[in-house]
C-alpha atoms as one frame of an Amber mdcrd trajectory, in Angstrom:
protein
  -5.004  -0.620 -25.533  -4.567  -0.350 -22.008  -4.842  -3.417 -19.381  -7.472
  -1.431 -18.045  -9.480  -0.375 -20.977  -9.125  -4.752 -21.737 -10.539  -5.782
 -18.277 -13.069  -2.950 -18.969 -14.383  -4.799 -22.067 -13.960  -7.850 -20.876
 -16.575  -7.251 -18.016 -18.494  -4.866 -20.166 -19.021  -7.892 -22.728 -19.446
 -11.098 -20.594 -21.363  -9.186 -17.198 -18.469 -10.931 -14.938 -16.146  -8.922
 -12.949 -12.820 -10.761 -12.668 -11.894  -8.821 -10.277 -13.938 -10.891  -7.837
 -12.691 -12.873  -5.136 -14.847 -16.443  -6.818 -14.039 -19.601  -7.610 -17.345
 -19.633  -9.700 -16.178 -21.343 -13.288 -17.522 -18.415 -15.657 -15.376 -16.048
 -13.108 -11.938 -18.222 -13.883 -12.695 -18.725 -17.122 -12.644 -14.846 -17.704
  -9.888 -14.024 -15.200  -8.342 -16.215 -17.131  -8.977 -15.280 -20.473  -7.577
 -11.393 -19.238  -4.306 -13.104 -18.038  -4.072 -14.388 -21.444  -4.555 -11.475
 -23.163  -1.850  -9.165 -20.369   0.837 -12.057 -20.980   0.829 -12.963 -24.709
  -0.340 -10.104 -25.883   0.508  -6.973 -24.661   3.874  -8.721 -22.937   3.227
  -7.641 -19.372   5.564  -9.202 -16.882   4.340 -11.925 -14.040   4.612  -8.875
 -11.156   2.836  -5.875 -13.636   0.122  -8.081 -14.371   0.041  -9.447 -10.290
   0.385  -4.998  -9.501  -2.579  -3.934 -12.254  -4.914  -7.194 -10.329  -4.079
  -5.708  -6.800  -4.892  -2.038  -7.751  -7.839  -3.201  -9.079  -8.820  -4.767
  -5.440  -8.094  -8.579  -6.334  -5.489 -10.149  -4.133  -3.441 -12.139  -6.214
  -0.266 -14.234  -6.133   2.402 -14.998  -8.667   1.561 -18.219  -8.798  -2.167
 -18.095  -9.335  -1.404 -15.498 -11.891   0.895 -18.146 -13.371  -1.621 -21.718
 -12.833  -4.697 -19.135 -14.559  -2.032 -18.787 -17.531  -1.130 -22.151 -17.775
  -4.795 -23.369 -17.814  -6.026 -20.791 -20.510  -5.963 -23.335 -23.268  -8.046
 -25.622 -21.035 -10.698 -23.018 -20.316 -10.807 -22.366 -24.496 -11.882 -25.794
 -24.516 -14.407 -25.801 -22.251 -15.779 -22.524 -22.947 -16.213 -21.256 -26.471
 -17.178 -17.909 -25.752 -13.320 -17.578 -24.441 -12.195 -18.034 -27.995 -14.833
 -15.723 -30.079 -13.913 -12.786 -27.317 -10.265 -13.376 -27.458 -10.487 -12.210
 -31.319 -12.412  -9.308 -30.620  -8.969  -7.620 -29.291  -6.336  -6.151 -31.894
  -3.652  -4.704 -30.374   0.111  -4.081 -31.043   2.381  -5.543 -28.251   4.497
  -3.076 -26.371   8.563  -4.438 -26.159   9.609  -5.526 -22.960  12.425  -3.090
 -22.916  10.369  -0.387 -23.809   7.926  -1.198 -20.382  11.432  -1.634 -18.454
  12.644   1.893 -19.796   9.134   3.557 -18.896   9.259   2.132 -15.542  12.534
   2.906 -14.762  11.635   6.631 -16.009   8.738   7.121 -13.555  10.018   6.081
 -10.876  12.365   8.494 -11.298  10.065  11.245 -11.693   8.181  10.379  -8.366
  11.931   9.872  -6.654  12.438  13.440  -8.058   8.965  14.615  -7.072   9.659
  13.541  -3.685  13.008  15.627  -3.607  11.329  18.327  -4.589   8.296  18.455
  -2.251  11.198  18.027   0.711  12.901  21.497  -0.428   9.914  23.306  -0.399
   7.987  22.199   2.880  11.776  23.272   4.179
């Protein structure tokens, strides 16, 4: 599963976009809840999960990213619906040095890409 195809869900199942710039409790609760399931789940790094937010329009910091985290067990406890939608996603983690070695790989490609494109306007 893709962060993506888990945001997708997420809004397709609760109606909420967490992708919107709110401070409305259901909004935070399921921002939230995605955090969650990018960090401890699928192992996604502070600054992939703070990328995948701002190409999906949400200007986000670090540290927000971090505070939503750090709060997830307190939003569980105020909202039960966090916890029943949580176990709706079974997914196998992807290693940490497996997401480095991928990264590392594609930016190559696009460094190459751009090499490329430069010898043949030329």
């Amino acid at each position: 599963m893709t962060a993506q195809e888990i945001s997708d869900r997420i809004v397709k199942k609760t109606k909420v976009n967490v992708f919107e710039d709110s401070r409305r409790k259901e909004v935070i609760h399921y921002r939230s809840l995605l955090i969650y399931l990018l960090r401890d789940k699928m192992n996604l790094r502070w600054t992939s999960i703070a990328l995948f937010f701002k190409a999906n329009a949400k200007d986000i910091t670090h540290a927000t990213i971090m505070h939503s985290h750090h709060y997830y067990p307190v939003y569980k406890d105020e909202n039960k619906n966090l916890d029943v939608l949580e176990k709706q996603f079974n997914f196998k983690p992807v290693d940490l040095d497996t997401l480095d070695k991928i990264h590392y790989l594609e930016n190559k490609v696009e460094n190459l890409k751009r090499k490329l494109n430069k010898y043949e306007v030329n």
